[in-house]
Each structure stands twice: as C-alpha cells, then as structure tokens.
C-alpha positions as CSV (number, residue, x, y, z in Angstrom):
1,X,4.8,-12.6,-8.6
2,X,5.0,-15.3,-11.6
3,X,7.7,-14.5,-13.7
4,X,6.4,-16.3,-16.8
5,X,3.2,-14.5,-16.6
6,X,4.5,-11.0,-16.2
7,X,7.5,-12.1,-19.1
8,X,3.9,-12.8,-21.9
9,X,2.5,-9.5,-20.0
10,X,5.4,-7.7,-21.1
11,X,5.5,-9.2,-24.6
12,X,1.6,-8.4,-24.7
13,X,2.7,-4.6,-24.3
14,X,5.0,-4.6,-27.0
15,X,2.2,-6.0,-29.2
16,X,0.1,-3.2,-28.2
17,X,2.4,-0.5,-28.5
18,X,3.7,-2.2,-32.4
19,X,-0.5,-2.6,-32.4
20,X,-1.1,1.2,-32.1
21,X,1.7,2.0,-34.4
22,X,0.4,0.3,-37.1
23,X,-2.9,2.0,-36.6
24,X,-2.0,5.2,-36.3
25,X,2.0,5.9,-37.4
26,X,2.5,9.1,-36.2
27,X,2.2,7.5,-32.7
28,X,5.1,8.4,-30.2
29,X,5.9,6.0,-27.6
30,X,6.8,6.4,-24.3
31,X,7.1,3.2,-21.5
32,X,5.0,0.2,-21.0
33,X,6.2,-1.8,-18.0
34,X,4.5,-5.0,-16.4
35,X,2.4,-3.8,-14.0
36,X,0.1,-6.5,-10.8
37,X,-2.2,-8.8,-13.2
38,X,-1.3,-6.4,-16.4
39,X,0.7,-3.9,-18.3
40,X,0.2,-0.5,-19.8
41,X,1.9,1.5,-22.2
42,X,1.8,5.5,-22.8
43,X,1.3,7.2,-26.1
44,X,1.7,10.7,-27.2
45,X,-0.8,11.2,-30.1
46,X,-2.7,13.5,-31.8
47,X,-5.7,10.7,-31.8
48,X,-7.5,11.1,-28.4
49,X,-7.9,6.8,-27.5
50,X,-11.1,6.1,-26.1
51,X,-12.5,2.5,-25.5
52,X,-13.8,2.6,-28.8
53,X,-10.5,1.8,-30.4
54,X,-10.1,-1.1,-28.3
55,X,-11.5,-3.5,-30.6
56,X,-10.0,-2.3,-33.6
57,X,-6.5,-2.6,-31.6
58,X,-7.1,-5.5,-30.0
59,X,-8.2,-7.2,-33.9
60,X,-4.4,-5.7,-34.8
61,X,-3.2,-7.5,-31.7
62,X,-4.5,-11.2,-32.5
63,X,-3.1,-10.8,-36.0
64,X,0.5,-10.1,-35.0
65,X,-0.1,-13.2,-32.4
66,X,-1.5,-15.5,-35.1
67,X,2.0,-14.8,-37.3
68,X,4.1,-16.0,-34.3
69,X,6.5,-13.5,-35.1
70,X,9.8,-13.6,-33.4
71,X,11.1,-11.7,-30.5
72,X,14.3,-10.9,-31.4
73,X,17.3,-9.1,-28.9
74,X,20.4,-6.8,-30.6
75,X,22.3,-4.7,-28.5
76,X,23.4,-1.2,-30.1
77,X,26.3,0.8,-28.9
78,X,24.8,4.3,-27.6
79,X,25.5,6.4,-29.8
80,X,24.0,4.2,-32.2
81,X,21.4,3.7,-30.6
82,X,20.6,7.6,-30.5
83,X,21.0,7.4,-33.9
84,X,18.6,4.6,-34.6
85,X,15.4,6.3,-32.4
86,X,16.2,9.6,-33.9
87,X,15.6,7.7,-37.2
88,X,12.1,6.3,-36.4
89,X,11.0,9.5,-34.8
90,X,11.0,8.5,-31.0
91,X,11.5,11.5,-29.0
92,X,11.3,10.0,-26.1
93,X,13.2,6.9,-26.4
94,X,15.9,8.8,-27.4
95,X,15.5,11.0,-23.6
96,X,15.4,7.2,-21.9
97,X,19.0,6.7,-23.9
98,X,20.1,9.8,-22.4
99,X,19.3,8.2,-19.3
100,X,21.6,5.3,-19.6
101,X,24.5,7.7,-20.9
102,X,24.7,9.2,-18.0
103,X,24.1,6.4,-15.9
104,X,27.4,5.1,-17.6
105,X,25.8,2.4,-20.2
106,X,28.1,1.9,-22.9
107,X,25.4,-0.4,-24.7
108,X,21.4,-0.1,-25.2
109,X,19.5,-3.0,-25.6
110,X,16.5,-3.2,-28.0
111,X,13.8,-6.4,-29.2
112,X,12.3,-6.5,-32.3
113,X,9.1,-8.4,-33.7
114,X,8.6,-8.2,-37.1
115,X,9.0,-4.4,-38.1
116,X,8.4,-3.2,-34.4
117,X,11.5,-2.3,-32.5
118,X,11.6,-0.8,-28.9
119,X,14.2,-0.2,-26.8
120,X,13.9,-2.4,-23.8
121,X,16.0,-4.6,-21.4
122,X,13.9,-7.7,-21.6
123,X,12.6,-10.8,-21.2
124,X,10.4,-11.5,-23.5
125,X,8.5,-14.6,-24.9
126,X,10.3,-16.5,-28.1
127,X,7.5,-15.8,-30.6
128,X,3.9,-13.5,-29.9
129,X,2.1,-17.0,-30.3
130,X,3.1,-17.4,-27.2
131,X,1.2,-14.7,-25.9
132,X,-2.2,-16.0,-24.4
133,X,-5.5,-13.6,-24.1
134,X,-5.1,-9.9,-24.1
135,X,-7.7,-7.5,-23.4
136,X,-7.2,-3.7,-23.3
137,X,-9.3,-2.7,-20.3
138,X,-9.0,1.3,-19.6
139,X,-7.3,4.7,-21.0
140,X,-5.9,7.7,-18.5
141,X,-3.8,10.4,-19.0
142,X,0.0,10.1,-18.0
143,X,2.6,12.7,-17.7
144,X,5.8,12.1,-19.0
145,X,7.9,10.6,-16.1
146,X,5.4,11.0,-13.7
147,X,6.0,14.5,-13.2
148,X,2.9,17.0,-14.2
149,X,5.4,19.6,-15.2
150,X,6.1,17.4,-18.1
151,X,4.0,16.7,-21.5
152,X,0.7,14.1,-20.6
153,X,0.9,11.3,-22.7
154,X,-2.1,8.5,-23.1
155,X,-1.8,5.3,-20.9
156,X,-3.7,2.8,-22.1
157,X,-3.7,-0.3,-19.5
158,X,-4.4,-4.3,-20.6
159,X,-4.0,-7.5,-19.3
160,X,-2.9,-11.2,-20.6
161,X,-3.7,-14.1,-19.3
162,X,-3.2,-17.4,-20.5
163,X,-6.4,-19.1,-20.8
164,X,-9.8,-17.8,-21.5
165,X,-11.1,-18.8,-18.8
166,X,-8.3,-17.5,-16.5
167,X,-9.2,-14.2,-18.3
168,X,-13.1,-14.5,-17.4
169,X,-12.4,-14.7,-13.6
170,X,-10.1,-12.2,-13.7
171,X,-12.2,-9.6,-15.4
172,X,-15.1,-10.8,-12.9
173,X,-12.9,-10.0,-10.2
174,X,-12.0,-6.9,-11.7
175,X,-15.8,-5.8,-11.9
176,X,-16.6,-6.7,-8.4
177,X,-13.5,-4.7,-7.0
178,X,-15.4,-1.7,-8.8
179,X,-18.3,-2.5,-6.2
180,X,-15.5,-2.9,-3.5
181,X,-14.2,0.2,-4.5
182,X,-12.7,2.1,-0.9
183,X,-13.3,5.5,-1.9
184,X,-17.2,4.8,-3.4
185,X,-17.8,2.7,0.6
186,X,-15.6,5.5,2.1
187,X,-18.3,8.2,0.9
188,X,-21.5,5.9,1.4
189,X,-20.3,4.5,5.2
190,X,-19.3,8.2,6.1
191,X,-15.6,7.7,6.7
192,X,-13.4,9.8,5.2
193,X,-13.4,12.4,1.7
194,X,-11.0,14.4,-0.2
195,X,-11.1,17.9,-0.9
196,X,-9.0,19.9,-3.9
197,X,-7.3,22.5,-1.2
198,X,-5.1,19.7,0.5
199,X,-4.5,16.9,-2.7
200,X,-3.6,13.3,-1.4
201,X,-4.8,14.0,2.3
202,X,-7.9,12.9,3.4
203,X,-10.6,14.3,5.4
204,X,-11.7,12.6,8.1
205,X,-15.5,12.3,9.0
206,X,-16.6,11.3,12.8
207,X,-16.7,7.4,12.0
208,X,-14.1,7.2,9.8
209,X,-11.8,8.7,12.5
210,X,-13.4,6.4,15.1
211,X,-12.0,3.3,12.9
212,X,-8.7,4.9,13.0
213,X,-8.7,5.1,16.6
214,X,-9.6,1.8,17.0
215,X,-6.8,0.4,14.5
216,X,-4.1,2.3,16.5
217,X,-5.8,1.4,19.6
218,X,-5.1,-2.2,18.6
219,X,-1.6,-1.4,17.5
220,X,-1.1,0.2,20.9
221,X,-2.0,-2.8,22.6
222,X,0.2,-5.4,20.7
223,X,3.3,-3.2,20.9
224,X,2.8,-2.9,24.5
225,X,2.6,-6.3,24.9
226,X,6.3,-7.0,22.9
227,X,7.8,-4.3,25.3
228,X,7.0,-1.1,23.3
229,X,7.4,2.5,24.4
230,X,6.0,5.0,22.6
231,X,7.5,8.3,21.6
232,X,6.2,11.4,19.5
233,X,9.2,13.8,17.0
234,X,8.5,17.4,15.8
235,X,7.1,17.1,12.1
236,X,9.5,19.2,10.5
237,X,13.5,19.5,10.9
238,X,16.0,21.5,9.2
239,X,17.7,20.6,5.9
240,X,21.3,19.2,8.0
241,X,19.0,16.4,9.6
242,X,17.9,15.1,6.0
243,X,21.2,15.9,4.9
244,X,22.9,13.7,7.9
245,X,20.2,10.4,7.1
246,X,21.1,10.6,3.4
247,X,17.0,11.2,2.7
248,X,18.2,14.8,1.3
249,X,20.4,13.3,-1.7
250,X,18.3,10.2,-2.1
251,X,14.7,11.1,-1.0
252,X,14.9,15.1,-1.9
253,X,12.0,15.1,-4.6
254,X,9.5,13.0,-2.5
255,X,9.8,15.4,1.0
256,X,7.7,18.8,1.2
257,X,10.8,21.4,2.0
258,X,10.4,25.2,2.4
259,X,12.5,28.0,3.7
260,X,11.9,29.6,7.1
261,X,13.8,32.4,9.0
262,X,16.4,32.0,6.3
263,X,16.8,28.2,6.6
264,X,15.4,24.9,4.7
265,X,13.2,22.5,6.3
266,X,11.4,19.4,5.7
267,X,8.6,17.5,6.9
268,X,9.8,14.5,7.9
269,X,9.0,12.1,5.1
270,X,10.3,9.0,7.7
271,X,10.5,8.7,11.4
272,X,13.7,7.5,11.6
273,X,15.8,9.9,12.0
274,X,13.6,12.5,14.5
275,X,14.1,9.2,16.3
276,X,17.5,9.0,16.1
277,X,17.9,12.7,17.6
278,X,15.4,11.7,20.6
279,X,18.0,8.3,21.4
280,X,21.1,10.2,21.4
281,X,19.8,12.9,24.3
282,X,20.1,10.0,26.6
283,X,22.8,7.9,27.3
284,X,22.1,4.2,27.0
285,X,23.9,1.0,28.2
286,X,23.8,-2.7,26.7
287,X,21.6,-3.4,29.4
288,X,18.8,-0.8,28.3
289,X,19.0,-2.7,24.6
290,X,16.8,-3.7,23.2
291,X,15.2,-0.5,23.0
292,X,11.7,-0.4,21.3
293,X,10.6,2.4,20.1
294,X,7.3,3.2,18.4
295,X,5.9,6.2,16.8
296,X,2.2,6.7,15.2
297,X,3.2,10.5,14.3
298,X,1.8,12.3,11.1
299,X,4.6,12.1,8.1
300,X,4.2,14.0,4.9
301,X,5.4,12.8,1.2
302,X,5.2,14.3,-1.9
303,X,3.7,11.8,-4.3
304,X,2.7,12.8,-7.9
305,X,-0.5,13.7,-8.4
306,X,-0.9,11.2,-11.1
307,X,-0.1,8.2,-8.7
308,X,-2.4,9.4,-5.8
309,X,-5.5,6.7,-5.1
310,X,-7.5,7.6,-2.7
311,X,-6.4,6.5,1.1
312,X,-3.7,3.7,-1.3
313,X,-1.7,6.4,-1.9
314,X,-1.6,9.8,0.0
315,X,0.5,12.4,1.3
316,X,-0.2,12.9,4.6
317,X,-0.1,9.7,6.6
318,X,0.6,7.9,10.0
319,X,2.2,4.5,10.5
320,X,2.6,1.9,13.1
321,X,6.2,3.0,12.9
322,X,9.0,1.4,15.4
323,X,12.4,1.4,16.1
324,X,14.6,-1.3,17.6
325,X,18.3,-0.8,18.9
326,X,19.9,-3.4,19.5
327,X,23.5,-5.0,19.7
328,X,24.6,-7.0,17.0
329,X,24.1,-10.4,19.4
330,X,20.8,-9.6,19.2
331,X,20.0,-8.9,15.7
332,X,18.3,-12.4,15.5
333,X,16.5,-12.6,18.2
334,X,14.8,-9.4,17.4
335,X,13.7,-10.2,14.1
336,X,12.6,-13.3,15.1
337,X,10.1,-11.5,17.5
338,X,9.1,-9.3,14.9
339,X,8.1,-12.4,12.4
340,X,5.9,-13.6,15.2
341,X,4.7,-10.0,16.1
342,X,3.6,-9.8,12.4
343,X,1.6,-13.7,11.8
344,X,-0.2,-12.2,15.2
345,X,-1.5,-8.9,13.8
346,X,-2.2,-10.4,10.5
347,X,-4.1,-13.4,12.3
348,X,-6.5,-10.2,13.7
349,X,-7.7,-10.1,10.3
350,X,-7.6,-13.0,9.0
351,X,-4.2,-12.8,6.6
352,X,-1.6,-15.1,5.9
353,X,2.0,-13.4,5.2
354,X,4.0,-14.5,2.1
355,X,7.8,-13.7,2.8
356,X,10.4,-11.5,1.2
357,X,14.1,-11.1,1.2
358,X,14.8,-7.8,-0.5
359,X,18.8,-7.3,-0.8
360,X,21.3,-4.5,-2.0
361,X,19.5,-2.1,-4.5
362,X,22.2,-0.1,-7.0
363,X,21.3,3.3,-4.7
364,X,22.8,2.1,-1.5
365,X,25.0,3.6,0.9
366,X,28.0,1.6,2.5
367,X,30.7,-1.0,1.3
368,X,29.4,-4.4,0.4
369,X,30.4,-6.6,2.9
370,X,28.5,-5.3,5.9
371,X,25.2,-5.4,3.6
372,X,26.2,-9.2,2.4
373,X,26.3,-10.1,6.5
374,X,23.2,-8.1,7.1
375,X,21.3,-10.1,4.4
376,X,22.8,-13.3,5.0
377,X,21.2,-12.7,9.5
378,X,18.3,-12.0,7.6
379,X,18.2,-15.4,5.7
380,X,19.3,-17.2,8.8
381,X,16.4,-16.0,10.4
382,X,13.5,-17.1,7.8
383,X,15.2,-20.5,7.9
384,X,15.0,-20.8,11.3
385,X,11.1,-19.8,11.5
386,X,10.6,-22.7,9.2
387,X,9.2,-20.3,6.6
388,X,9.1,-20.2,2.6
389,X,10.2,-16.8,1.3
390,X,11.5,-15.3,-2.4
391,X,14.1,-12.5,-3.2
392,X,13.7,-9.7,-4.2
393,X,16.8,-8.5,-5.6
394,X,18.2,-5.3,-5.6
395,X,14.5,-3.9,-3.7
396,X,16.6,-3.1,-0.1
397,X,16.3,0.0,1.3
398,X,19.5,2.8,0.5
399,X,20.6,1.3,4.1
400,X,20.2,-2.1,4.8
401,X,18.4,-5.1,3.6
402,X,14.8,-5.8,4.3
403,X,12.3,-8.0,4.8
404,X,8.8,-7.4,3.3
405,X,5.6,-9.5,3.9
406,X,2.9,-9.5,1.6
407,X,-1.1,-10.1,2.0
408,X,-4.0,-11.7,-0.9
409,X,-6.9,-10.3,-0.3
410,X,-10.5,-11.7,-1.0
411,X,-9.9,-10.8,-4.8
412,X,-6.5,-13.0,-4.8
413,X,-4.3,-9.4,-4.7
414,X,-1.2,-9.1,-3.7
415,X,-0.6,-6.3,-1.3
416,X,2.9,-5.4,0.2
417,X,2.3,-4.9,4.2
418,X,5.5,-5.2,6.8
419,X,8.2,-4.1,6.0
420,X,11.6,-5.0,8.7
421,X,14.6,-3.1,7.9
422,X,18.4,-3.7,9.1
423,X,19.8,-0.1,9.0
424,X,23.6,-0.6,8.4
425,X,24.3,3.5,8.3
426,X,22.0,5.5,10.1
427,X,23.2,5.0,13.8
428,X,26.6,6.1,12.3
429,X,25.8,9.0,10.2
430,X,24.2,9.9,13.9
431,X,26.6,9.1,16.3
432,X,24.5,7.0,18.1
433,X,25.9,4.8,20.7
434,X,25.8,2.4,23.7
435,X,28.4,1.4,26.4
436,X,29.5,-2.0,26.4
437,X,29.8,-4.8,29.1
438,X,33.5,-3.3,29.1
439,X,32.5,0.1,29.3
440,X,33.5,0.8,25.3
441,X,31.4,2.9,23.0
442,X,29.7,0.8,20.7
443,X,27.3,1.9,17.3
444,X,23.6,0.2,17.9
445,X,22.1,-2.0,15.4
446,X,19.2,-0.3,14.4
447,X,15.9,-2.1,12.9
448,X,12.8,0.0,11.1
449,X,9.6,-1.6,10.6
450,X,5.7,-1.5,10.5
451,X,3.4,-4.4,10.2
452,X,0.6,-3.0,8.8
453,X,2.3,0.2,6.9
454,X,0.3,3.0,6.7
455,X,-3.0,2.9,8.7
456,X,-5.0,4.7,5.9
457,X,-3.5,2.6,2.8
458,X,-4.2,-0.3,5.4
459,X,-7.8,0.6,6.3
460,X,-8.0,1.6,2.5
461,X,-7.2,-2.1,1.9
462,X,-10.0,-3.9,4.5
463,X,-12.9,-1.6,3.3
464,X,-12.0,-3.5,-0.2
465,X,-11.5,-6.8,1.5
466,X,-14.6,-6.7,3.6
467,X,-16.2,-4.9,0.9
468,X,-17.3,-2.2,3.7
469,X,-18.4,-5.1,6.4
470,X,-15.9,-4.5,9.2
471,X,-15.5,-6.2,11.6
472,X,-17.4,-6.0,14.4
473,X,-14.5,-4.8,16.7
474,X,-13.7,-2.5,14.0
475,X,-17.1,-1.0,13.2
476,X,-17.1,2.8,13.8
477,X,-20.5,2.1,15.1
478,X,-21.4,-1.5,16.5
479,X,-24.9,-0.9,17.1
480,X,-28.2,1.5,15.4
481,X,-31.4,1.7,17.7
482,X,-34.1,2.7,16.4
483,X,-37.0,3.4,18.0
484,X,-40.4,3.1,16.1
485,X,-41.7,6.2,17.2
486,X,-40.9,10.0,18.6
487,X,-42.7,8.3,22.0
488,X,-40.1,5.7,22.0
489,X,-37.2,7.8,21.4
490,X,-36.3,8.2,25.0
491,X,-36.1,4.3,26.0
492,X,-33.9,4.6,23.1
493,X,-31.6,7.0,24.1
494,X,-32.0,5.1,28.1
495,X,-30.7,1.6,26.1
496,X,-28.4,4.0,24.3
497,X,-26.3,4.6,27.0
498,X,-26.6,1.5,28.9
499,X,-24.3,0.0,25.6
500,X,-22.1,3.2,26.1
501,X,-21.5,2.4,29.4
502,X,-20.0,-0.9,28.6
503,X,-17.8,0.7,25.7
504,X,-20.0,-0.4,22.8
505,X,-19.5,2.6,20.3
506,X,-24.1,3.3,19.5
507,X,-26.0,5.5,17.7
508,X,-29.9,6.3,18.0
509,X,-31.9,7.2,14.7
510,X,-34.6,9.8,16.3
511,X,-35.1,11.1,12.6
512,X,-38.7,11.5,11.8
513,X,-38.5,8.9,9.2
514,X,-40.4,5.9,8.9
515,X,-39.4,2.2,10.9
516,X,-38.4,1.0,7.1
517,X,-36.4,4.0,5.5
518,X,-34.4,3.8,9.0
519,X,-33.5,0.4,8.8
520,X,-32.9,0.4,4.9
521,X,-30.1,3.2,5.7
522,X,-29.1,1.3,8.4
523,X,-28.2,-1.5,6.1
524,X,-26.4,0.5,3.5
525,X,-24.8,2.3,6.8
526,X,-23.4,-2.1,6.9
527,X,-23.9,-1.8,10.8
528,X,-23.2,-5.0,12.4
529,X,-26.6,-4.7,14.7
530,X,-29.6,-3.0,14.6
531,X,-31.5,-2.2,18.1
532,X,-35.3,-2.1,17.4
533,X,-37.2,-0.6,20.1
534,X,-41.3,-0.1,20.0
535,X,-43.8,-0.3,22.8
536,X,-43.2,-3.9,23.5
537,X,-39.6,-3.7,24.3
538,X,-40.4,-0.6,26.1
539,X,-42.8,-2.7,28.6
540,X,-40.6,-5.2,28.5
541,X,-37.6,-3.7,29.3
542,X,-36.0,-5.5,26.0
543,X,-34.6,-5.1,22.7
544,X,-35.4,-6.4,19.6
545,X,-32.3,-7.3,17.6
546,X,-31.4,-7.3,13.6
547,X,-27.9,-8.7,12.2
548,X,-26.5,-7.5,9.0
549,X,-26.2,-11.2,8.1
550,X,-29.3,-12.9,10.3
551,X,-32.2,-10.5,9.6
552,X,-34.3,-10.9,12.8
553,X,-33.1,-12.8,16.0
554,X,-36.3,-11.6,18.4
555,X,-35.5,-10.1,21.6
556,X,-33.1,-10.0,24.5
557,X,-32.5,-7.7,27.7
558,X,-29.4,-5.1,27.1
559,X,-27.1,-7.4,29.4
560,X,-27.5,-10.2,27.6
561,X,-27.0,-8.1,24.3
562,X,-23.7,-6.7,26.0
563,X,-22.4,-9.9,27.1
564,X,-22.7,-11.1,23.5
565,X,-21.1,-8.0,21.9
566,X,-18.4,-8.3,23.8
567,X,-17.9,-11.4,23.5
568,X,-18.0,-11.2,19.5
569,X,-15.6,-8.3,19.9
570,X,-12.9,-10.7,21.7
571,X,-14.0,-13.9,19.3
572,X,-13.2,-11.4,15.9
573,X,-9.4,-10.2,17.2
C-alpha cells in the first residue's frame, strides 16, 4: 500500500465527484473511498452515466487540476454540520452525519476545493496540481450502503497515477487481466459456473472439482507434516453458540440464521468456535499442547450481492482452516512455525509473502493490556524471523491481533492470503481449559489461521496468475490422447490406463472429429501434454508427445513418459 498514491487517489475522487457536480448540479453524492490502484465514487442522478460522459468529465477534471486549487480542512460542530449538507441538498451526507452522532462524534470534518465541499476525514494533497493522471475507467450500479434493500446509486470507478507512463502500464495491465479473467477461463477450461438459484456459490464441474481435490490434497499433506490432525464440526449451531463467540453481536448480518423447531440457528460463518465445542469434550493436559487442529469444512457467509465476484468473493466456501492451543510459553514458538509453514506453501507456487502486523481495531472485545502483550509476541516474532513487515492499525480481528501475509501476482496485485490470529477471548467465553504441570486449570492460548484462505478465492486467484496454465501438478487433467482414428481408439484407451495406473489424472478424445479440431480444443482445454497416437505408435508400442509450450517432442514408450511426469510433478511443488 503507498500512502502517497492512495492520498492523490483520494484527492482525484473529490475532483470527480466536484467534476460531476459541476456537470450536472442536481447530482447527489454518496461515498468515494480509495480503493487497490483507484477510487470510485457513487452518484444518485437522474442522468444515467455511461462511458460517454467520460471525456466530457474527465475535460472538467483537468481544468480544476490546472487551477491548483487548494484543499482546504474545517471542522464543524455536528449539528452544524447537519445544517450545512441539508443546505447544499445532500441527503446522504447528512445519513453519514447521523452516523457519527451516534457513534459519539461531537465534531465532523469536511475539505473544500474551490466551491466543492464534502464531508470527509482526510488526507488529501495541498492543491489538485498535485494530482497526476486520472482516467475514469468503468460505471456500475451501487446500492446505498451496500445493502440492496436500499436506493442504487451510480459508481463510477477511476484511477490516478502519477506519470503517463505509469498510467499506460497500468491500463495495459488492466486489459490483459480482462483476458486473465477467472470466471471467462473457469467456463472455457470447464471448471466451475454459477447458477441464479444458489447466488455467490459455485457449481462445480468434474475438473474443476478435481483441482480442488488436489489443492486440499496438498494442504493435507503439509499439515500433516507440521503435526496436524484433522477434525470435521456440524455446519449449523444454535443462536447461544454465536451468542457465546461474540459472532452473534458483531458478525449477525454476514451469517445465514433461520428458525427451526422454535429455535435460531446459524451456519457457521467461522470454524472456530464448532471447534472450540469439539476441544472441550475431552480433557487435555499441558503435555497434549500444542494441539493442532485443522478443518477443511463448508462455511457459509452472507455477502452482498453487489460485492460478490465470481470464486473472489462467494458464499459458500471451504478453507484450510486450523486451530492451535497452546500455553502461553508457547505462543512464540508456534507462530514461528507457522511463518515457516506459510514461505513453504507459498514457495509451491511460486509467491513471496509481504508481512502484516494488524493491531486493536475500535470493535474489539477485552481490556487493553492483554491485546498490547499479544501484539507486542507478535512483533517479537517477525523480528526474530528477520523479516520486514508494516502495520496495519486498527485491522485486528474483534479478538486478538493478527498477522496477515500478502501475495503480487503476475499483474503486480496485491492479494491478502494468511491470515494468523492470537485469540485473546474465545477460550474464555468457552471455558476451555488445560491442566498444568501443577495440576491447576489453566485457559489455552488459542491461534486461528489459514495460509492460503479460501480455496476457491485462492484457486480464483492462480487461474488469473497462470492465466489458466496450471501447473502441471495442478492440472485437472495432465495428459489428452488422442488417437488419429476410431481404429486407434483402443491402444488409446490401453495407454490410457497404463498413465492411470501410475496416478496421472488422463483423458482420451474418441470424438469423431478430425486429428486437428482435437488438438485445437485440446489447446484451448491448456492441457499440459497431449498423447498422439496413430498407426505408428500403435506398432511401436509408443506415444507421440505435444507440450503446451514445446509443440512436438517425437515419441517415447509410456514409461519413459511416466517417469517424466512424475518427475515434473515433484520438480513444480
């Protein structure tokens, strides 16, 4: 994150926003935050934008920069400052003042550039000559708030950068991401789709669940080799268990809840505390800690329909989810193993973490001094792995500090992966406990985290990266024969499972198509290999072999083939 950049970004929507208000002055406006490499702002309007006023708004945009007018901060008492939106006719900035009322804000704070005034906290650049290139890139609908029983406003999104050139790459990037896109591959490599009857969950085709398989088969392995068990909770629980973790009073509006036999329950939105139950059935001693616990279950959150993305953002999804208890002698230790479990995975594919330190957010639960030790084992820890990490203040979860680890993909984008989280209340709200050396009753230290997150918002992520070329160890399938003609089809199907056999996942194309329109699928398919097989390899008991990124590499006997694949296959994790 580059605070300067995302300080002109902000500027550069309050130049679109005074931009659009000067074009069309019955205009209501509604938010425009700093969004990765951007901004946007929302408009209610009776003028329906469309990328034909983009020009005409952008011209407005390089006039107001060209005057170098001056970003100015007051601060309005808030009843004043009621006052001064109801004057200019902003409906909804007077709703966000609202907000702050009851949040206890005595004071509002606004900026003004010229005639433009908005309410906003800040930063902002001294003067809008300091704002480098803008370019308005999209439009969308928006409901208010992000919830689609309220009124849908007009986002338009931009972005600023501070050189024309930086601007030029960027938009390049932008366009081939649109060729990278995850849910266009996802449909043309068969993997997954999404239906209207079950919004934000996706579909699974044969090969698309094969990937997944293999992802969690990977997972299974690592966490097995740190010392993992693996456990499995119900997927829904009554209302006290949400109510007991906090999640009801701080989590309510993101969990699926219903009523059954005259009682509420939830999916579980989180596996933490279905966990929690499981650990306190058992009695433990210091000697069984650490306990590691994973979980790949099904959880279900309600996200706004507006936000959802494709497999970025869903409902319905499973994570490599663990849990570690631990005593408090051991907090460092753990976490230390966890850092190293995390540059391993990420090594798989070729990633190299950047490091966060996310501290107390205002929503937290506990006093302050437990969360100021917490944070400051967390510090001690990235010191002592030698690594370079930023805060995040105030991003914690409501119990504990965190740390998060972030990815840049192929197109240079930041992506927020691991997250490892020090849970200061949970194992008391629980009564979860060990025995001590001294035979004493002692609370657990309890430590959430996933490395990769979600497994469809991470697989979502390397179709993108790899712009649909897995891996080879990750390919639903590693290797298309196809035979030249129906008389060849069953040495094809013989080769076939000769690869099966040695757990190489194959297909056979015995369509009555021709040699070419086979293999030209079979390259849009992005198969690592294709398995040519004709009269000669027949006789000769060979295959003739294609690479996605060779072409033709003549011929070879199965075994040979199979030694190589699996060789690849270890080479690639």
């Amino acid at each position: 994150m580059n605070k300067d950049l995302d300080t002109m970004r902000h500027s550069a929507a309050h130049l679109l926003a005074a931009a659009v208000k000067r074009l069309y002055p019955k205009t209501s406006l509604g938010i425009g935050p700093v969004i990765e490499d951007g901004f946007y702002y929302d408009f209610d309007s009776s003028h329906n934008f469309s990328t034909d006023d983009f020009s005409k708004i952008e011209k407005e945009i390089e006039n107001l920069k060209k005057k170098k007018i001056t970003f100015q901060r007051t601060e309005e008492k808030i009843d004043e400052a009621t006052k001064l939106v109801k004057k200019v006719k902003e409906p909804y900035k007077e709703k966000l003042i609202g907000d702050l009322k009851k949040q206890g804000e005595k004071k509002a704070s606004f900026y003004k550039t010229g005639e433009f005034i908005d309410l906003c906290a800040g930063p902002h650049v001294k003067h809008s000559g300091e704002i480098g290139e803008v370019k308005l890139l999209s439009v969308a609908g928006a409901y208010w708030r992000g919830n689609e029983k309220n009124k849908m406003l007009q986002r338009i999104y931009g972005t600023a950068w501070r050189t024309k050139k930086d601007l030029g790459d960027y938009l390049n990037r932008l366009e081939e991401a649109k060729n990278r896109d995850h849910k266009k591959l996802g449909a043309q490599l068969g993997l997954f789709t999404f239906l209207p009857v079950a919004p934000g969950m996706p579909f699974w085709y044969p090969k698309g669940f094969a990937v997944l398989e293999v992802l969690k088969k990977y997972v299974r392995a690592v966490n097995k080799k740190f010392g993992y068990k693996e456990i499995s909770t119900p997927q829904l629980a009554k209302k006290a268990v949400w109510e007991t973790s906090g999640h009801w009073k701080l989590f309510r509006e993101d969990m699926f809840a219903f009523n059954l036999e005259r009682q509420t329950y939830a999916l579980k939105p989180m596996n933490c505390p279905p966990t929690l139950l499981l650990y306190n059935t058992q009695q433990h001693s210091y000697r069984d800690l650490p306990l590691k616990l994973s979980d790949l279950d099904l959880i279900h959150r309600y996200e706004d329909s507006g936000t959802l993305n494709g497999l970025l953002r869903v409902r319905e999804l499973s994570q490599d989810d663990a849990h570690i208890f631990c005593t408090e002698d051991q907090i460092e230790s753990s976490i230390g193993e966890l850092l190293d479990m995390a540059h391993e995975i990420y090594k798989t594919f070729g990633f190299s973490p950047k490091f966060y330190l996310a501290t107390r957010p205002q929503k937290a639960l506990g006093d302050t001094k437990p969360w100021k030790r917490a944070e400051s084992a967390l510090e001690k820890v990235l010191k002592g792995k030698k690594v370079n990490y930023s805060l995040k203040e105030g991003e914690g979860s409501f119990y504990g500090p965190k740390i998060d680890l972030h990815i840049e993909d192929a197109l240079e984008r930041d992506w927020q992966l691991a997250t490892i989280q020090l849970d200061l209340q949970m194992p008391k709200r629980f009564s979860a406990s060990y025995t001590d050396a001294k035979g004493k009753e002692q609370t657990p230290i309890m430590i959430h985290r996933a490395i990769l997150g979600s497994f469809e918002r991470f697989l979502g992520i390397l179709i993108e990266h790899y712009a649909g070329l897995l891996p080879i160890w990750l390919s639903p399938v590693q290797i298309k024969i196809i035979p030249i003609a129906e008389r060849h089809v069953v040495y094809a199907e013989k080769v076939s499972k000769e690869f099966s056999a040695n757990d190489i996942r194959v297909e056979v194309d015995d369509r009555s198509e021709t040699m070419q329109a086979k293999i030209r699928d079979a390259q849009i398919q992005k198969f690592p290999y294709m398995i040519i097989v004709g009269d000669k390899e027949r006789v000769q008991k060979k295959v003739s072999v294609r690479s996605r990124t060779k072409g033709d590499e003549g011929t070879t006997t199965v075994n040979q083939f199979v030694d190589r694949i699996n060789k690849e296959v270890e080479q690639s994790k």
